[in-house]
C-alpha positions in Angstrom: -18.8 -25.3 15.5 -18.1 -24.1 19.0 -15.5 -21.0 19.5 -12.6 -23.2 20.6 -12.4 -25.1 17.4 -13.0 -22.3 14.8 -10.3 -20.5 16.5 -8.1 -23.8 16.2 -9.0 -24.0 12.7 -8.1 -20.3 11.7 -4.9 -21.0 13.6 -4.2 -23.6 11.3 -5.1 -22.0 8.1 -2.6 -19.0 9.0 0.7 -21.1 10.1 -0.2 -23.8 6.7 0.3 -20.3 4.4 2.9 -19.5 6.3 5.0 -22.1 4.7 3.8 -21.7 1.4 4.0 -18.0 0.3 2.1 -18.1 -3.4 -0.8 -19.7 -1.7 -0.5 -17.0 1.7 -0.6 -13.7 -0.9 -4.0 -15.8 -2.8 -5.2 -16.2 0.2 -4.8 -12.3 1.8 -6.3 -11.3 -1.8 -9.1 -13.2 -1.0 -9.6 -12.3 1.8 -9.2 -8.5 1.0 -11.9 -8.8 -2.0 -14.3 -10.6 0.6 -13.5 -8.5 3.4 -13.4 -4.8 1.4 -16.4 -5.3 -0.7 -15.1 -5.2 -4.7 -11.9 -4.9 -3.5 -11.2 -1.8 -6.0 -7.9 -0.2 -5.5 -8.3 3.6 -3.7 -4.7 5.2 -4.1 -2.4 6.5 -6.6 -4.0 3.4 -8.7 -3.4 1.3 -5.6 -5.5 0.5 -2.1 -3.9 2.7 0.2 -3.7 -0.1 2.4 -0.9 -1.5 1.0 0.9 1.8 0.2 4.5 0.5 1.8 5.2 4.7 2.6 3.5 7.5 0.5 4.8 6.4 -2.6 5.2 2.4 -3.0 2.6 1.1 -5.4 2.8 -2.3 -7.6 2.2 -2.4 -11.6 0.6 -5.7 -11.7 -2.6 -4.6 -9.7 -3.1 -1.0 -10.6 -2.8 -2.3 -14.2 -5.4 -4.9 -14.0 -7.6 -2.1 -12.1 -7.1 0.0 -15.1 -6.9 -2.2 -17.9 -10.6 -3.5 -16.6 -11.7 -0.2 -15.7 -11.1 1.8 -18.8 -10.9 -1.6 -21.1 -7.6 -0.7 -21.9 -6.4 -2.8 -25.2 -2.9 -4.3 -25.6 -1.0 -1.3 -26.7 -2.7 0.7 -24.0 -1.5 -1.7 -21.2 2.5 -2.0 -22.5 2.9 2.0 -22.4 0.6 2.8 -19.5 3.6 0.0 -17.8 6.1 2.1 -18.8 4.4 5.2 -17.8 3.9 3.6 -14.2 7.4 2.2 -13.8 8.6 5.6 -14.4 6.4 7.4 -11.8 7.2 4.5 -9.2 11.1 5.3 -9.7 10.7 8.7 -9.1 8.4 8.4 -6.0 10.9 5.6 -4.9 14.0 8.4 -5.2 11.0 10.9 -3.4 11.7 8.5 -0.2 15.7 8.3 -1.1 15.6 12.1 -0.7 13.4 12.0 2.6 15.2 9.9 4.7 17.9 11.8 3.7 16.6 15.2 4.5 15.4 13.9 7.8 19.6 12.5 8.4 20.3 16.2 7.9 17.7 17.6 10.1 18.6 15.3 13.1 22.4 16.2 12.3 21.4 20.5 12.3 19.4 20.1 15.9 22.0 17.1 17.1 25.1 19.2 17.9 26.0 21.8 20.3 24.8 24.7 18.3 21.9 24.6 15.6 23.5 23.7 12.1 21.3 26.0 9.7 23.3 25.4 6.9 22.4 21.7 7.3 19.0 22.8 7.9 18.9 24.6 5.1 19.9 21.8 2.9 17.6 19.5 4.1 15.2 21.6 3.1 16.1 22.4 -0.6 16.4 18.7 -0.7 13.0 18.3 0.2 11.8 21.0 -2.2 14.0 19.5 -4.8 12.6 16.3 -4.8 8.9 17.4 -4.7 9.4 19.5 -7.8 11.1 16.8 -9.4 7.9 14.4 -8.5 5.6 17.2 -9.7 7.3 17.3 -13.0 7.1 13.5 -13.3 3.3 13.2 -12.3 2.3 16.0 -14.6 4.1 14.0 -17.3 2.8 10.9 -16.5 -0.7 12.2 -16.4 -0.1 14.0 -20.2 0.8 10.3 -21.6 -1.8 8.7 -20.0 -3.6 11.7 -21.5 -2.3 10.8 -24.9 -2.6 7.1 -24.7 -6.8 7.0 -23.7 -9.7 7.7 -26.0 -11.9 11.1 -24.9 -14.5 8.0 -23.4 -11.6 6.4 -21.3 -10.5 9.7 -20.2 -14.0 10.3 -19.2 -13.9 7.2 -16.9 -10.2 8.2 -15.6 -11.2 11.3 -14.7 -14.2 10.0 -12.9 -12.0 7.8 -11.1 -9.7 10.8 -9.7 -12.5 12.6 -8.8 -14.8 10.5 -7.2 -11.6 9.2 -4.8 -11.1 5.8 -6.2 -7.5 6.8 -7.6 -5.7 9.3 -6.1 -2.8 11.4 -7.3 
């Protein structure tokens, strides 16, 4: 097939998902598994690829990476969901309390004089909110602790260390 036509049909593969989102996001996975090797997630039990921001992770992937992984049984897979959801809230609320640092920053260097107070306050928030992630990832991390046998541990802990998962 010469250039013109392969490029004519790739064209038309990517406007026909266009309209038909289920079979565009197959299609991406497919082509992420065949393009990244195994396709096996690298972040915080996500690619980082499709971090959205530091924190934004799915459940439905990470869980499947985890559940196959460590061969995670039922029970296993319904808390380690509500261990996740938890951690994803509080890394969401991370972001909330960013953005808003960063409002107060630009409002303490955007006026006439220097607004330390408001600098000041932007930065509490920020060491707020990282203590308050802190506290939820250490407690996430002792449930997850709790929930795994000392074999799955083994292979969790491999995971962290070697890069795959990252916390």
């Amino acid at each position: 097939m010469c250039h013109a036509a392969w490029r004519e049909k790739r064209r038309y593969k990517s406007s026909h998902f266009i309209d038909d989102p289920q079979r565009a996001e197959h299609h991406e996975s497919r082509e992420h598994r065949a393009h990244h090797g195994r396709g096996e997630p690298v972040g915080w039990f996500m690619p980082h690829h499709d971090f959205e921001g530091r924190g934004g992770f799915g459940v439905r992937r990470p869980l499947r990476f985890l559940a196959h992984k460590l061969d995670l049984d039922e029970k296993q897979m319904t808390e380690l969901v509500r261990i996740l959801d938890e951690l994803k809230t509080e890394r969401a609320q991370a972001e909330v309390d960013d953005r808003r640092a960063l409002a107060e920053f630009a409002d303490a260097v955007g006026g006439e004089a220097f607004d330390a107070s408001k600098a000041n306050s932007a930065g509490e928030r920020r060491v707020q909110s990282a203590a308050r992630l802190r506290d939820t990832l250490i407690r996430s991390l002792q449930q997850i602790h709790a929930l795994l046998t000392p074999e799955q541990r083994q292979r969790l802990a491999y995971l962290i260390r070697s890069g795959v998962l990252t916390v």
